[in-house]
C-alpha positions as CSV (number, residue, x, y, z in Angstrom):
1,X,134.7,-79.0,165.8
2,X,137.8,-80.1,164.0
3,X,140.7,-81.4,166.1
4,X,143.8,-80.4,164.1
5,X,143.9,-77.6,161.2
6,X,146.4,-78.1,158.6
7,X,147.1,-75.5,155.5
8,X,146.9,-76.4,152.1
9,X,149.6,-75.0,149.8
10,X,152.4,-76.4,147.6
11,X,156.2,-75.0,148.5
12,X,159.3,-75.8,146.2
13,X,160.4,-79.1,147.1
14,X,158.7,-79.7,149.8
15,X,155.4,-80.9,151.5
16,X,151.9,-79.7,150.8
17,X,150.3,-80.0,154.1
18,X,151.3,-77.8,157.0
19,X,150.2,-77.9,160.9
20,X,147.9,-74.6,161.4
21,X,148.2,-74.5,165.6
22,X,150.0,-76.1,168.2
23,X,147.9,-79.2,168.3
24,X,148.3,-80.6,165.1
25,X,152.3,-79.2,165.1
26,X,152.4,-81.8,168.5
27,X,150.9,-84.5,166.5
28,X,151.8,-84.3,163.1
29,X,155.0,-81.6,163.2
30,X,155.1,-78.6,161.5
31,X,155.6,-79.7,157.8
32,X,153.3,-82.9,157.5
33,X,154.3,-86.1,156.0
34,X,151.5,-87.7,154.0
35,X,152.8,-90.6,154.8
36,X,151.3,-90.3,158.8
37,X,148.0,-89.8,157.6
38,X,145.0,-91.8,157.1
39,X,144.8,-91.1,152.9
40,X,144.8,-94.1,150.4
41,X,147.6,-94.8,148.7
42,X,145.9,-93.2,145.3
43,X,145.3,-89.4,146.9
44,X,148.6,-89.3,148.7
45,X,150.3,-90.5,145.6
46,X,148.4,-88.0,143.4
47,X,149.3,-85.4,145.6
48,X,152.9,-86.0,145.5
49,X,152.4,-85.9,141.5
50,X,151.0,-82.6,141.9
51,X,153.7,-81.1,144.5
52,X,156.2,-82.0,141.6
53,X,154.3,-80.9,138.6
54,X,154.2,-77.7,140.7
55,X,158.3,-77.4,141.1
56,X,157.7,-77.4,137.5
57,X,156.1,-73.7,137.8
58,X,159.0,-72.3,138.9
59,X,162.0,-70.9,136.5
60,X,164.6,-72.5,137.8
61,X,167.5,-70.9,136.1
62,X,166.1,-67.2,137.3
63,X,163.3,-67.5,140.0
64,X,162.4,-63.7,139.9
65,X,161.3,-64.2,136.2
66,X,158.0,-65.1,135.4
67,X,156.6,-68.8,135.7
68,X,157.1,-71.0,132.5
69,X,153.8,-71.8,132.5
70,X,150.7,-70.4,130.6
71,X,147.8,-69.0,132.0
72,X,146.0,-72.4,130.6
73,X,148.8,-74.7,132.5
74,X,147.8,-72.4,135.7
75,X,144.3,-73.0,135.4
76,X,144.7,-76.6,134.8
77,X,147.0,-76.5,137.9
78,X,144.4,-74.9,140.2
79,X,141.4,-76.7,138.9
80,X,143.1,-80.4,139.5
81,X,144.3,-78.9,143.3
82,X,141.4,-78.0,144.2
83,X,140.1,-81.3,143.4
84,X,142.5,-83.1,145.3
85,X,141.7,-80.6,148.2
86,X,137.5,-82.0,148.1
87,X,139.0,-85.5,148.2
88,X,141.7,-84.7,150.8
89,X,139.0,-83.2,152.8
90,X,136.5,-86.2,152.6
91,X,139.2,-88.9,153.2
92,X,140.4,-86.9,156.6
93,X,137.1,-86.4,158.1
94,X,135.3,-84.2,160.6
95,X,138.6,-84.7,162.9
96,X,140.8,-81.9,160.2
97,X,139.9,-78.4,158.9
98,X,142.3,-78.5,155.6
99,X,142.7,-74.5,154.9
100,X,143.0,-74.3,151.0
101,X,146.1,-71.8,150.2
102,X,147.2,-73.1,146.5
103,X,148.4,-70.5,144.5
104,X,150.9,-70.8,141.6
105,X,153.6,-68.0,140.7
106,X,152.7,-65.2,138.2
């Protein structure tokens, strides 16, 4: 059974990994810094590449308007996050359950 459960979802300028009970929230904090966990350098720095690129999905000059992005950009998106999730999965071990909650705005 996994020791700490974490959600997996990307929020505008901020973190992509968030504590799921009080366990992890003691040991890790609510919003989770990559940085604290044992990832390689290469997945915590591809997932910081992807929390950006998905800033990117939002109209900034109007947020209520739809995304910028096409529905080919959005699958794109979704296919390389879920991806990172598998890897992010493997890397942390048996010790995390990783929730997958990546979604992208219409």
């Amino acid at each position: 059974m996994a020791k700490y459960t974490m959600h997996f979802w990307f929020e505008w300028l901020g973190p992509c990994l968030w504590a799921a009970d009080e366990e992890t929230k003691k040991k890790f904090g609510y919003d989770v810094d990559l940085a604290i966990l044992p990832l390689t350098e290469e997945l915590k720095n591809h997932l910081m590449e992807l929390r950006d690129e998905h800033d990117e999905s939002l109209n900034w000059d109007y947020p209520p308007d739809p995304s910028p992005w096409t529905a080919q950009q959005k699958a794109d998106f979704l296919k390389r996050t879920e991806e990172a999730y598998k890897r992010l999965c493997t890397e942390l071990g048996e010790d995390f359950q990783i929730i997958y909650s990546v979604d992208v705005p219409d």
